[in-house]
N, C-alpha and C positions, 0 to 999 in steps of 0.2 A: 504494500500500500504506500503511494507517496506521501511525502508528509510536506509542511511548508514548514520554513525557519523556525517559527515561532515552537513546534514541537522537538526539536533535535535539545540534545543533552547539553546542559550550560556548564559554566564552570562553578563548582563545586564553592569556591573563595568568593566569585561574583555573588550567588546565590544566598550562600552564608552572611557575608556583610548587608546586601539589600534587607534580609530578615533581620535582622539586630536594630535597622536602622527603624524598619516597620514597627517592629514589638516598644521601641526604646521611644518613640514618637520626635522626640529630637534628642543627639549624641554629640559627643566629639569625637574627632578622629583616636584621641587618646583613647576615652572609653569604649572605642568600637575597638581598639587593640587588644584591649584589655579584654572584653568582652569573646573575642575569636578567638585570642592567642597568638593573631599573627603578626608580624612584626612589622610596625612606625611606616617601612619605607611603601610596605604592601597596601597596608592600608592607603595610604597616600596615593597611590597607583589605582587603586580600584576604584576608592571615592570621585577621582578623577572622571575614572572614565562612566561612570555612573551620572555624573555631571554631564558630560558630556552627551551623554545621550537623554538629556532631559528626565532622567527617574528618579534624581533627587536634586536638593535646592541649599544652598547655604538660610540658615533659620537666627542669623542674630550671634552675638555673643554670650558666651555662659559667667555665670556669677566669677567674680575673683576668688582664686585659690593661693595669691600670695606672688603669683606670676600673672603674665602675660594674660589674660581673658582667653579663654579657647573658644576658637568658631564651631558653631554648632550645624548639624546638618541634618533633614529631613527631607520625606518622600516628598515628592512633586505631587499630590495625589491625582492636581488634575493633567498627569502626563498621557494615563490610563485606563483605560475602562473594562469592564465585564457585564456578562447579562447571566442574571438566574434565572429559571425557568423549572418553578412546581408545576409537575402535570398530577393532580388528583383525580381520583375517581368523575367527584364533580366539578369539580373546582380547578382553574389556573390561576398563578399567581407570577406576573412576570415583574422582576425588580432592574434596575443598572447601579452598580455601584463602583466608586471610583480604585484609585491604588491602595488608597486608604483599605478599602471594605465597606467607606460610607456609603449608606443609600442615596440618592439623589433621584430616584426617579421610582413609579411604582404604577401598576394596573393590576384588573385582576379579569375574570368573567365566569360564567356558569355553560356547562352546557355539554362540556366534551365528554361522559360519560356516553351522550345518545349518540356520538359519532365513531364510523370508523375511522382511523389513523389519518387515513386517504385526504379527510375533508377535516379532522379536529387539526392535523400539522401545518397544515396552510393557513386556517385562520391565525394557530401560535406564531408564526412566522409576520404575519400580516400586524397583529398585536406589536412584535419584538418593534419592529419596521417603526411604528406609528409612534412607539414610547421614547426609542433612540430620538425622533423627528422634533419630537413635545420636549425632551428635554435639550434639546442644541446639541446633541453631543456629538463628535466627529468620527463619521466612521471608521476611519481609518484609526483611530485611537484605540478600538472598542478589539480586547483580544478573543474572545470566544463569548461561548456561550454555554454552561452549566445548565443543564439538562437532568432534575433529580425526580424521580418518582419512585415506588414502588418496586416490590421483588417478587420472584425470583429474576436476575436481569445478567446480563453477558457483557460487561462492560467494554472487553475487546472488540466484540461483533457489534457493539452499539444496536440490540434486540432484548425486548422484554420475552419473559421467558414464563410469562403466564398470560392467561386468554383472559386479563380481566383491561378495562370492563367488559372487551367486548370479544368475542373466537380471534376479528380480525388483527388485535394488537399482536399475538404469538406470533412470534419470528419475525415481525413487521422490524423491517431498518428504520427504527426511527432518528439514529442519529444523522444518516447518511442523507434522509429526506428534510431533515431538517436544514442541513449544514448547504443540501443545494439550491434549496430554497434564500435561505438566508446571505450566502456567502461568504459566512463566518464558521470557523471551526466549533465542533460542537462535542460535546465529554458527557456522557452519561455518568450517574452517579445514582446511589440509594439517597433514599431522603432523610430516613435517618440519622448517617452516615454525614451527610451532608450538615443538618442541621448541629451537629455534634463538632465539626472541624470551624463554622461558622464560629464558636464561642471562644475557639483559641485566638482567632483572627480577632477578633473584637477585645480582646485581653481581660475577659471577665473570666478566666481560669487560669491560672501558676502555669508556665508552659511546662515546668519542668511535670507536672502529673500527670499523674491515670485517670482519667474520668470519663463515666460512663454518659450515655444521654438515653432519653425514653421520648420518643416521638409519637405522639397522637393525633392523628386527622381523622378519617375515615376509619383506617386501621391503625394499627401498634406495631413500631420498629424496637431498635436499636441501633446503636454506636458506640464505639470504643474508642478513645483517643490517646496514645501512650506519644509523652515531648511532642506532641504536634503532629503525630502523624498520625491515620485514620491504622485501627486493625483491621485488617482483610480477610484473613484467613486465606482459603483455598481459591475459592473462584469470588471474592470481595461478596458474597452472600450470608455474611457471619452474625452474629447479634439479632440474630431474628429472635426478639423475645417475645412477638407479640402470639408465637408459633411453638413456645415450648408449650408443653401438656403439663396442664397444674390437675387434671382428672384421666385417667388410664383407661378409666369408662366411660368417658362423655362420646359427644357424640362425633362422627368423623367433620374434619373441615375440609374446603376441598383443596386445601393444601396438601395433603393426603396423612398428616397427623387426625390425630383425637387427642379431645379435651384441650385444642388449643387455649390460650391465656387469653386472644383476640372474641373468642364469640363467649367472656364472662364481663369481662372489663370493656372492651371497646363498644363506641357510642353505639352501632346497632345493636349491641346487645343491653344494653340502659337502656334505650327506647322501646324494642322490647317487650322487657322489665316490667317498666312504665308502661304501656300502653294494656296490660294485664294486672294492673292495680288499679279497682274499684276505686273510681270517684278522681283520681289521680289526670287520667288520660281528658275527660271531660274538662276538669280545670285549666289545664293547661293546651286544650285543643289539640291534642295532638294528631299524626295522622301516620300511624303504624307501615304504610305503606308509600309512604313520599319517596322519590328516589333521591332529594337530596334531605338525607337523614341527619345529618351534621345541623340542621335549623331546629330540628324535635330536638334535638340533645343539646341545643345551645338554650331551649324554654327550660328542662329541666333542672341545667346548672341554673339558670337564673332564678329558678322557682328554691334549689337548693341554696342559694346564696341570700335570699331574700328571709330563709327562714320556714319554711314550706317542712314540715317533718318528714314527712313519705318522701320530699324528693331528693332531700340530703341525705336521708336512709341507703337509698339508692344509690347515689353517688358516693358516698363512704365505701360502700361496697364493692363498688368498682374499683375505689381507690384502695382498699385494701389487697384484693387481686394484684393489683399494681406493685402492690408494696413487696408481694411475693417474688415480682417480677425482679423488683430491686434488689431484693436480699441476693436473689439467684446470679444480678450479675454483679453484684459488691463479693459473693463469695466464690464465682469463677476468676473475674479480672482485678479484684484486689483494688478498686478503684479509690480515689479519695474524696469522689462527690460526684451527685448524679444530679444532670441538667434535667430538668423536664420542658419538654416544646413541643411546639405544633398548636395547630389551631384549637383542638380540642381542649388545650389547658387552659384559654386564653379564658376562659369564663367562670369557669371554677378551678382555678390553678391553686390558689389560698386551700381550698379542703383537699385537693390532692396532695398539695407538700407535706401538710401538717399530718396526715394519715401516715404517708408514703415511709417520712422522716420519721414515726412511729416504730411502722415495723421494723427498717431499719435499725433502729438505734437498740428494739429489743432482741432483732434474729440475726445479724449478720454474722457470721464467723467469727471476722477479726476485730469484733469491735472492743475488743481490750486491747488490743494493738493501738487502734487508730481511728477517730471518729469518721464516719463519712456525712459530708454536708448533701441537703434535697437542698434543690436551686431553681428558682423558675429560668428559662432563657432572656439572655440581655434582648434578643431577639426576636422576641414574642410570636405571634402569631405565623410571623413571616420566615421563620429559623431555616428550612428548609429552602425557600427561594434566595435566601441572601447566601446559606451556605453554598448551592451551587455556585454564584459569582463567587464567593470567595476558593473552591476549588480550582477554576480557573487560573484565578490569580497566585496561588497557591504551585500551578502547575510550574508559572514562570518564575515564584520564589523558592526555588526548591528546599530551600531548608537545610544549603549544605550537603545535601544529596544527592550524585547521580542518580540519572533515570534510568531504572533498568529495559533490557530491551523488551522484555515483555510486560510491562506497565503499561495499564491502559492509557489510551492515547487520545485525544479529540479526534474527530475525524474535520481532517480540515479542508476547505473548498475557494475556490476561488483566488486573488492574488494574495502572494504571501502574507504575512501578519506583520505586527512591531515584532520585533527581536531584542528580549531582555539579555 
């Protein structure tokens, strides 16, 4: 497969310094030395040519330390761009954010559930098109595009690898359809996954940690993030928490488990719940068979938040599920704090932390080791679409890392990209 510039393997020292500079918001050349390990002159050399390509800016003088004031230097952020792209069941959510990771632009719509791929990809395209336009931004600036949904998915082939919503997504190239559409390179990713690597980027977690994330929209993921890098496992399919079996006898999902944790806890199974608790369903109008479910499960959190007994009953309950979920990955990956994100939390996130952080604090393994913190995301509702841009972004700051050669790759189109 060819690839444009923008994907080939950078230098390990370029890569390394740009992230120090991103995490450290403004530096000196000293403490980016100090910081890397490498030596005054190197420094000196890459900050240069960093400069020189527009990715970073001289930021002012730092306070006095008894010598000479040292110059400080930060990201250019508007040197940069990326586009995220949640594709939900019902829901898209398309963001742009800069070098930074900052949002600056945002859409959303309903609908792509009733479509096949053929006709939901061209409207996302048309969407990407319309927000880059509204927000001024230069296309030529703009490196890819982050591409997050759901599992099971093949992130090399850029193909989801389940028939949902609909027979026709299975095996459909959606990245490739995308990417020729668009004329930008395009990276698949879980959303999960994504929304968990979005929280390093925003520096609302120690890079140096383990931390887990629990992603709720429609369905229930996970994420693993050890120093900033996402865990993958085998085929990047890993953390499906919402897919372990908390019953041996429950009933099959068509995942092809039983007793998944997703049809006890996730919002179609609260709705429901709900919708079979006398006097409940009436109050709150609900409508057991809407195909966008995520609105019945946003009355209930609200009926739970407002004080409603039966509908906090409910949603405790789900959040305790939850909390089984957490114990399970605080005592596989050892984590030191679990993000919770996705749109689902966005309304009753307050009763799921304090449940969640519950079980937690009573079941987990090593908690005479080491406490683990429940955290809502800096990111809120939107975790998921800002993570994908930030994976992008992510792609070209490697983090000190060669890219190995089989690491999933955007699939990229059209004229070459910028070149970090």
């Amino acid at each position: 497969m060819a690839t444009s510039p923008i994907w080939a393997s950078r230098s390990k020292t370029r890569g390394l310094v740009l992230d120090v500079i991103r995490a450290a918001r403004t530096i000196s050349r000293v403490e980016l030395a100090a910081a890397t390990g490498l030596t005054g002159a190197t420094i000196s050399e890459v900050v240069r040519e960093l400069m020189d390509d527009d990715l970073i800016i001289e930021a002012g003088r730092g306070a006095p330390t008894g010598g000479k004031p040292r110059r400080l230097v930060q990201l250019n952020s508007v040197a940069r761009y990326s586009v995220g792209v949640q594709l939900e069941r019902n829901t898209c959510v398309i963001v742009v954010v800069d070098l930074a990771g900052r949002q600056v632009a945002r859409t959303s719509f309903q609908g792509v559930a009733s479509m096949p791929p053929q006709r939901a990809l061209p409207l996302v395209s048309s969407q990407v098109d319309a927000l880059l336009a509204t927000a001024t931004v230069d296309r030529d600036k703009v490196l890819g595009v982050g591409l997050v949904t759901y599992g099971p998915q093949d992130r090399r082939a850029g193909v989801l690898l389940t028939p949902q919503p609909t027979d026709e997504w299975l095996d459909y190239p959606v990245t490739r359809r995308l990417a020729d559409s668009l004329g930008l390179p395009v990276l698949l990713d879980n959303d999960a996954a994504a929304a968990a690597i979005g929280e390093y980027w925003m520096g609302a977690v120690d890079p140096r940690s383990t931390y887990g994330c629990i992603y709720m929209a429609t369905g229930i993921g996970g994420g693993v993030v050890v120093s900033g890098e996402v865990y993958r496992g085998g085929s990047s399919n890993g953390v499906e928490i919402g897919h372990i079996s908390i019953d041996v006898n429950g009933d099959e999902c068509p995942c092809g488990n039983v007793g998944c944790l997703e049809n006890y806890a996730g919002p179609s199974a609260l709705v429901r719940r709900a919708a079979a608790t006398p006097g409940l369903a009436q109050r709150l109008a609900l409508d057991p068979d809407a195909a966008d479910f995520l609105t019945e499960f946003t009355r209930i959190a609200a009926a739970a938040n407002a004080g409603d007994p039966t509908a906090r009953e409910l949603v405790e309950r789900s959040a305790r599920y939850l909390g089984c979920a957490a114990v399970t990955m605080a005592s596989l990956f050892d984590v030191d704090v679990i993000v919770l994100a996705g749109p689902s939390f966005a309304v009753a996130g307050s009763i799921y932390q304090a449940v969640i952080q519950q079980e937690v604090d009573r079941r987990t393994f090593a908690r005479r080791a080491h406490p683990v913190r429940v955290v809502p995301s800096v990111n809120g509702s939107d975790a998921a679409a800002i993570g994908g841009a930030v994976l992008v972004l992510q792609s070209e700051l490697t983090l000190g890392h060669a890219r190995p050669e089989d690491e999933a790759r955007p699939v990229p189109s059209g004229p070459p990209r910028w070149t970090i």
